[in-house]
C-alpha positions, 0 to 999 in steps of 0.5 A: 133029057136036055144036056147043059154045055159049058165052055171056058168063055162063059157062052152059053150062061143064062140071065136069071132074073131075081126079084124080092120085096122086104117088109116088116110083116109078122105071119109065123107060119109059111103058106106052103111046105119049106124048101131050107132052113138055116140058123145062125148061132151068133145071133140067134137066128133061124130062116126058113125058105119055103115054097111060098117064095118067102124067106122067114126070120126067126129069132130064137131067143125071143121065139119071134 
């Protein structure tokens, strides 16, 4: 089991490197299982994660 150690100086924090592409694409279903989901009762959302590395936006008045 590998044992993470921190100190108060920040040393010892690692880099992640995030990328991500936005695109207006309409596929209504995730290729894979989902990791989270959220929504957003003020305006009508729901956003789902899934193991496809996609994040998905519904709205839930328009059911879109």
């Amino acid at each position: 089991m590998a044992t993470h150690h921190r100190n108060s100086a920040g040393q010892g924090k690692k880099k992640v490197q995030v990328s991500f592409v936005i695109r207006d694409e309409v596929e209504r279903h995730h290729r894979s299982g989902i990791n989270s989901l959220q929504f957003d009762p003020l305006i009508n959302r729901l956003y789902s994660a899934g193991r496809d590395s996609i994040i998905r936006i519904f709205n839930t008045k328009t059911n879109k």
